[in-house]
VEXFI-621944 format. One record per residue (C-alpha): residue in one letter; x, y, z. Coordinates in steps of 0.5 Angstrom, whole numbers, plus 500, padded with zeros to 3 digits. Each point is the difference from the previous one (the first is absolute). Example, Ala and Ser with C-alpha at 12.3 -4.5 7.8 and 13.67 -1.06 7.14 Angstrom:
! VEXFI-621944
<node type="A" px="525" py="491" pz="516"/>
<node type="S" px="502" py="507" pz="498"/>
END
This chain:
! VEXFI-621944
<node type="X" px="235" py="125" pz="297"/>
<node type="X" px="507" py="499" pz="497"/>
<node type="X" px="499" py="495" pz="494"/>
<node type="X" px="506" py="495" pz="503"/>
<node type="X" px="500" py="497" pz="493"/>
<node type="X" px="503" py="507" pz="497"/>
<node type="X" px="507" py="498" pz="496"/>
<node type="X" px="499" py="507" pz="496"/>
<node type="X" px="507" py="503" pz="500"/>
<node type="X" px="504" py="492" pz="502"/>
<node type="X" px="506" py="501" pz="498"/>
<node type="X" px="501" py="492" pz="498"/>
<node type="X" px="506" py="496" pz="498"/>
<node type="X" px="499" py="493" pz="496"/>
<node type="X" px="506" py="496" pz="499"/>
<node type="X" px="499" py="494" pz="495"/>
<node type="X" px="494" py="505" pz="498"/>
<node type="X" px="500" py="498" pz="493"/>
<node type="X" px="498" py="493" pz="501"/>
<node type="X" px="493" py="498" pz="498"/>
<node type="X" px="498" py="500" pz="508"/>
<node type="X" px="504" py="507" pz="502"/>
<node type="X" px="497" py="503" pz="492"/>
<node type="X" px="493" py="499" pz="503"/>
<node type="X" px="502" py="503" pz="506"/>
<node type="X" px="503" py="506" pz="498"/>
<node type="X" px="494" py="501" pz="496"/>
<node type="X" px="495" py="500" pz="505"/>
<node type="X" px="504" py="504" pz="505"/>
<node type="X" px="502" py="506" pz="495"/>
<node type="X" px="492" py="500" pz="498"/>
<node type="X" px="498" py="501" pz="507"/>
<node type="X" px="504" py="506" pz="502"/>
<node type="X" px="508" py="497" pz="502"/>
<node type="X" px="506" py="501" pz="497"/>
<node type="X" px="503" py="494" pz="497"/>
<node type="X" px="508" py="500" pz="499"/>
<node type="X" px="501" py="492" pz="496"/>
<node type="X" px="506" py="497" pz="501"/>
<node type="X" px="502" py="495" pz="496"/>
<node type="X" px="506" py="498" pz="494"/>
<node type="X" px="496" py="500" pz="494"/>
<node type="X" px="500" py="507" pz="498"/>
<node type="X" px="497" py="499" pz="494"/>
<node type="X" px="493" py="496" pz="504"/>
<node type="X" px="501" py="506" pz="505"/>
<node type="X" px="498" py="506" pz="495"/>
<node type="X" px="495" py="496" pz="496"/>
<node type="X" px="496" py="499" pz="507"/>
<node type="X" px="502" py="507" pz="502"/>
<node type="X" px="496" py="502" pz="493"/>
<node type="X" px="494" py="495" pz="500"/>
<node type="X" px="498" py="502" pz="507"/>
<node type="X" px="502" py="508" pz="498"/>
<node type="X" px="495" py="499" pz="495"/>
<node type="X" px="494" py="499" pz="505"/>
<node type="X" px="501" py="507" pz="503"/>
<node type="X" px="502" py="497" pz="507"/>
<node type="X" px="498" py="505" pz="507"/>
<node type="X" px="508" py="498" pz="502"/>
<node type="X" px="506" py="499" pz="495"/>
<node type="X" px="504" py="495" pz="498"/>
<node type="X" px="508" py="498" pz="498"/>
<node type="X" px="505" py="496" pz="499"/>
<node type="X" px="507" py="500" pz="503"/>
<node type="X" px="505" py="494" pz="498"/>
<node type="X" px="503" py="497" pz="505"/>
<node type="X" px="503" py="492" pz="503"/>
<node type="X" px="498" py="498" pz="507"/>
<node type="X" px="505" py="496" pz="501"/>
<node type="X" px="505" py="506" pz="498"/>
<node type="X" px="500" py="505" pz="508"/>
<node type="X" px="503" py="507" pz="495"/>
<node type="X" px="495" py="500" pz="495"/>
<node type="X" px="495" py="499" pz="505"/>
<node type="X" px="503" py="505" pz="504"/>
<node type="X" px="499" py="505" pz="494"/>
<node type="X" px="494" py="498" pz="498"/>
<node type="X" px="497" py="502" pz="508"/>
<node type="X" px="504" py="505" pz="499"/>
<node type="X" px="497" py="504" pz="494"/>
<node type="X" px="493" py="498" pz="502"/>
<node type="X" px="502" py="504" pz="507"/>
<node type="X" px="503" py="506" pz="496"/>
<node type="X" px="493" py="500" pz="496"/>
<node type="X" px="495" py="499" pz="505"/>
<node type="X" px="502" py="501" pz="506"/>
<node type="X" px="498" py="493" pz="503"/>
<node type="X" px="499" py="494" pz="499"/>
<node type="X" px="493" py="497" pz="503"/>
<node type="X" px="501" py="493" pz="498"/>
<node type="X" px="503" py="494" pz="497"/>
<node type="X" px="498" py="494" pz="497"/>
<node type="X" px="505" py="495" pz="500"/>
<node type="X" px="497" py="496" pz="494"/>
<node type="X" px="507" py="499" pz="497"/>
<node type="X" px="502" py="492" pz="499"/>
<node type="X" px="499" py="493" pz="495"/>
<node type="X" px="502" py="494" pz="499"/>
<node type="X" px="505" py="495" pz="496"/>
<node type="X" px="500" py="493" pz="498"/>
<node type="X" px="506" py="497" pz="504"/>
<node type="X" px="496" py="503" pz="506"/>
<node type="X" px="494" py="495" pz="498"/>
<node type="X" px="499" py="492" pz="500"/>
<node type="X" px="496" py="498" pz="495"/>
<node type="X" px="496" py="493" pz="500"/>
<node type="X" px="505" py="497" pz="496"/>
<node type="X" px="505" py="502" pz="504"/>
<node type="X" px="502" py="500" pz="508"/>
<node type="X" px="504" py="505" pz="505"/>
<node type="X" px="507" py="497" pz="498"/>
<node type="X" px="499" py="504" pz="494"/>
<node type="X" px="499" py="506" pz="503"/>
<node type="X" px="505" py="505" pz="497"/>
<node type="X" px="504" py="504" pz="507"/>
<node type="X" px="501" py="505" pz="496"/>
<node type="X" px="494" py="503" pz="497"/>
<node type="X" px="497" py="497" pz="507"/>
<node type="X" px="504" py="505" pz="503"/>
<node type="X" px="498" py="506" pz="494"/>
<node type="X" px="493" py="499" pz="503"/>
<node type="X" px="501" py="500" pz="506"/>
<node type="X" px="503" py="507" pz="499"/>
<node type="X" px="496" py="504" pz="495"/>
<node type="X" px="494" py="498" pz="505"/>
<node type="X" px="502" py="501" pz="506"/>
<node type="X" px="506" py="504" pz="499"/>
<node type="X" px="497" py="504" pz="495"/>
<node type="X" px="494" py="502" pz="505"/>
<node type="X" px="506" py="502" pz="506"/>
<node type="X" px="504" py="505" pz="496"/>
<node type="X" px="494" py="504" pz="498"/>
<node type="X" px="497" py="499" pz="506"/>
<node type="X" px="506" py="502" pz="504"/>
<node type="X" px="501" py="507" pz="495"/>
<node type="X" px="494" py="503" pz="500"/>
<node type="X" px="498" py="498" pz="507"/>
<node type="X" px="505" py="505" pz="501"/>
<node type="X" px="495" py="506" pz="499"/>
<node type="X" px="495" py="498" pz="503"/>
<node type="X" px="503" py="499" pz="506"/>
<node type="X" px="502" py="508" pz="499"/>
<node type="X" px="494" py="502" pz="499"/>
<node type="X" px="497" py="496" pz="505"/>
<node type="X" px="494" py="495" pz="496"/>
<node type="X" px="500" py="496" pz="494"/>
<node type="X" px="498" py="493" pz="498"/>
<node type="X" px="504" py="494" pz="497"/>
<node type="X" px="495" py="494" pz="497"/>
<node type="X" px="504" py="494" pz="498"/>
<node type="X" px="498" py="495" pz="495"/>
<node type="X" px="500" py="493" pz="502"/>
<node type="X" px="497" py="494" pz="497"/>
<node type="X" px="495" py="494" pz="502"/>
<node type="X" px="506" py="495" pz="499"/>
<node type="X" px="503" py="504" pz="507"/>
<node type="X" px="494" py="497" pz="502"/>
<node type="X" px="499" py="494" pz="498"/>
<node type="X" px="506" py="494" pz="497"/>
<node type="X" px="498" py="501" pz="493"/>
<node type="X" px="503" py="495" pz="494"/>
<node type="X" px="506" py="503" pz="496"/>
<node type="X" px="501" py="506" pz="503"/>
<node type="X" px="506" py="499" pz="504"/>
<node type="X" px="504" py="506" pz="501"/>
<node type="X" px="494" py="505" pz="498"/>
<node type="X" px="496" py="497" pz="506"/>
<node type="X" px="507" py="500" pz="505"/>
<node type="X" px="500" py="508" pz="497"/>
<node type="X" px="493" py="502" pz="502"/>
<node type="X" px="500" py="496" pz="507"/>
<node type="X" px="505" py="504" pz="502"/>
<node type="X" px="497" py="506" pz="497"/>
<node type="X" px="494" py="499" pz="505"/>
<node type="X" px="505" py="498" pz="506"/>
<node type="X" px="504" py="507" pz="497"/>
<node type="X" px="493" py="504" pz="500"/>
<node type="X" px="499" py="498" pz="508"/>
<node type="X" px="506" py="502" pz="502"/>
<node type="X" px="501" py="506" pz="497"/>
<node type="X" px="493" py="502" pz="504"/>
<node type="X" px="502" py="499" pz="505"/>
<node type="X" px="507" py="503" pz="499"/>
<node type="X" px="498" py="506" pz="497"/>
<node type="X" px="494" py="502" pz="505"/>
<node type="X" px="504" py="498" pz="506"/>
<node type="X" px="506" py="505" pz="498"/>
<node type="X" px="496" py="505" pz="495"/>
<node type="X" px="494" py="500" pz="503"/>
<node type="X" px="492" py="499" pz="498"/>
<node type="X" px="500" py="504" pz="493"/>
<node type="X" px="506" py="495" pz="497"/>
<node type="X" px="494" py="494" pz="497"/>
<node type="X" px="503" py="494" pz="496"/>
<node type="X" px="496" py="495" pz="498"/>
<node type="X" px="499" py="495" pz="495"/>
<node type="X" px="495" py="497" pz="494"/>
<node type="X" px="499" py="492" pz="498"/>
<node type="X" px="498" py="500" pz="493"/>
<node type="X" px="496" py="494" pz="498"/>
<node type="X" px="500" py="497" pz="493"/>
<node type="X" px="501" py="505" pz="495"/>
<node type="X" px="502" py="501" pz="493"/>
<node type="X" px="506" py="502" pz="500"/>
<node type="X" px="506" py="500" pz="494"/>
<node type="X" px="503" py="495" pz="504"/>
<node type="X" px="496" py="496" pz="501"/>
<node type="X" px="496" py="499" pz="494"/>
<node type="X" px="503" py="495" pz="496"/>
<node type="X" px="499" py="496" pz="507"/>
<node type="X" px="493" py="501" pz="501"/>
<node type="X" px="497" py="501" pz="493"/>
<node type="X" px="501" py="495" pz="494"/>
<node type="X" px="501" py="505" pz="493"/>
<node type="X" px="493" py="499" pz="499"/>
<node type="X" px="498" py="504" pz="507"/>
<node type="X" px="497" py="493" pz="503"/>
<node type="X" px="503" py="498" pz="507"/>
<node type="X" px="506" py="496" pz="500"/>
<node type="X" px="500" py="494" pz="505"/>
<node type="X" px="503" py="505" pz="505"/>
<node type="X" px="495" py="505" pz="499"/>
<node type="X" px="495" py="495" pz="501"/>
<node type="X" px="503" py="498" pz="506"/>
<node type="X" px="499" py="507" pz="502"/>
<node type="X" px="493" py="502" pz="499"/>
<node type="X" px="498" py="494" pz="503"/>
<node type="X" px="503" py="502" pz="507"/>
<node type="X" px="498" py="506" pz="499"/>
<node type="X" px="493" py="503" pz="503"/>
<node type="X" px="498" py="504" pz="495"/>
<node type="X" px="502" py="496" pz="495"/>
<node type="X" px="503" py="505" pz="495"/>
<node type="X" px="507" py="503" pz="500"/>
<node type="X" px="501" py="507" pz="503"/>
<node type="X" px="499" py="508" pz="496"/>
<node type="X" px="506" py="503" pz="501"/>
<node type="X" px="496" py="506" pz="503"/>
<node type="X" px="497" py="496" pz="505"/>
<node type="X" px="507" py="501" pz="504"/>
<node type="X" px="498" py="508" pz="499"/>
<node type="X" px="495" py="500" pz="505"/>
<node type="X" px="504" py="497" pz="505"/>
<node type="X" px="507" py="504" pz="499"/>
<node type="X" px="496" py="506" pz="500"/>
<node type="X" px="497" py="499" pz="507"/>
<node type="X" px="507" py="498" pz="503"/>
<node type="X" px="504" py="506" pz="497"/>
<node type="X" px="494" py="505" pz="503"/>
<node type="X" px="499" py="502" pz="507"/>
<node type="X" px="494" py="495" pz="500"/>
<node type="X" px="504" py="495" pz="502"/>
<node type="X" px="504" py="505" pz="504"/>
<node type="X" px="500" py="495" pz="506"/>
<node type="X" px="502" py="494" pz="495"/>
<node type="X" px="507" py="498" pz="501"/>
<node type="X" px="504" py="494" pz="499"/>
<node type="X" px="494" py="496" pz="495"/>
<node type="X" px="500" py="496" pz="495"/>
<node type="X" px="494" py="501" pz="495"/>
<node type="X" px="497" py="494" pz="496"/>
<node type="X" px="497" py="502" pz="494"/>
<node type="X" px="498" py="492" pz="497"/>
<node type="X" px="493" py="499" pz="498"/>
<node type="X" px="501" py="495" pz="507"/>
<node type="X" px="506" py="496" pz="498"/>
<node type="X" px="504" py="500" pz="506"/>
<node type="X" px="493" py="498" pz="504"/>
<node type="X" px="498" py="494" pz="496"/>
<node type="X" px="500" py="494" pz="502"/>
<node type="X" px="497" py="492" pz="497"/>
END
């Protein structure tokens, strides 16, 4: 019988892969067989992921390219030489995004010191930088009659967390943009066109560190916020959001479109 989990061979594009979260991904998905293109800004970060994960000898392959997801003619040459050099393109993974501290409203501050300007940054790096991947690499797939576009969304798309104003904006409309494009691209480009989306709980994140955790490790007051709403009482492994990307971009989940998957330990659920 057909192993539905086979990513031997998946030809997978990861932008912003050079983050915490997209780093353990890569990782994961080179060792188990696929090809891993990350694509992010930082070429120095890029190359010294591509050498530790070469070093444990993976199945697949692993490479950086440098690219800016908010710029349509890099990504463009980017989608361009992975085509040249392998011929397709299986997957992407649209993990790209951040935040700014004009965006938040923190507990000494109220939404009249909201700074439009980085609101409007946000909005853009997240929900921006996730449309013009999609659109470029969307194009070969649709050639080539299959592939599967996962999303990165949050819990904040879920739920009014604090602070978090324009991030939350950002990923809300990630999860709305990931339903339509289901819809969008089954309807005009048939059933082997998936997207998909994944909403990562709490992790640690180089972005979100100082936040959650004192110098000393200890939780912040926020942090403990965070435990105490969250079922499993710990914050998330980066590679407890592998198992959930593999299944999405395998045939597995090949009558699975339009999704959002919650990867958070039972945050979204909880309830006093």
């Amino acid at each position: 019988m057909k192993n539905l989990f086979d990513i031997t061979g998946n030809v997978t594009v990861i932008t912003g892969g050079t983050g915490v979260l997209g780093r353990a991904i890569a990782r994961y998905l080179a060792l188990n067989g696929a090809k891993v293109i990350i694509l992010g800004r930082k070429e120095d970060i890029g190359a010294r992921i591509v050498d530790d994960i070469n070093n444990e000898k993976p199945l697949g392959s692993i490479e950086f390219m440098k690219t800016d997801v908010m710029d349509q003619e890099v990504v463009q040459a980017n989608c361009d030489a992975i085509i040249a050099r392998y011929g397709r393109i299986d997957t992407l993974l649209n993990a790209a995004g951040g935040n700014m501290p004009g965006a938040t409203i923190g507990p000494d501050k109220s939404f009249f010191d909201l700074d439009p300007e980085q609101f409007q940054k946000v909005l853009s790096l997240n929900l921006t930088g996730t449309v013009i991947p999609t659109q470029i690499f969307l194009k070969p797939m649709v050639a080539q009659g299959k592939g599967a576009i996962i999303n990165f969304s949050s819990e904040a798309a879920f739920r009014p967390l604090t602070r978090v104003c324009g991030y939350a904006a950002a990923k809300a409309g990630i999860s709305n943009f990931t339903a339509w494009m289901a819809s969008e691209c089954a309807r005009k480009f048939g059933e082997g066109i998936r997207i998909n989306a994944i909403a990562p709980g709490f992790f640690l994140t180089e972005q979100n560190r100082d936040l959650l955790t004192n110098p000393d490790g200890t939780y912040t007051e926020r942090g403990r916020d965070v435990i105490r709403q969250t079922p499993f009482g710990r914050m998330g492994d980066p590679e407890e959001l592998c198992g959930t990307i593999h299944y999405l971009m395998s045939e597995a989940s090949r009558f699975v479109t339009g999704t959002v998957a919650v990867v958070d330990g039972g945050f979204n659920v909880f309830a006093m």
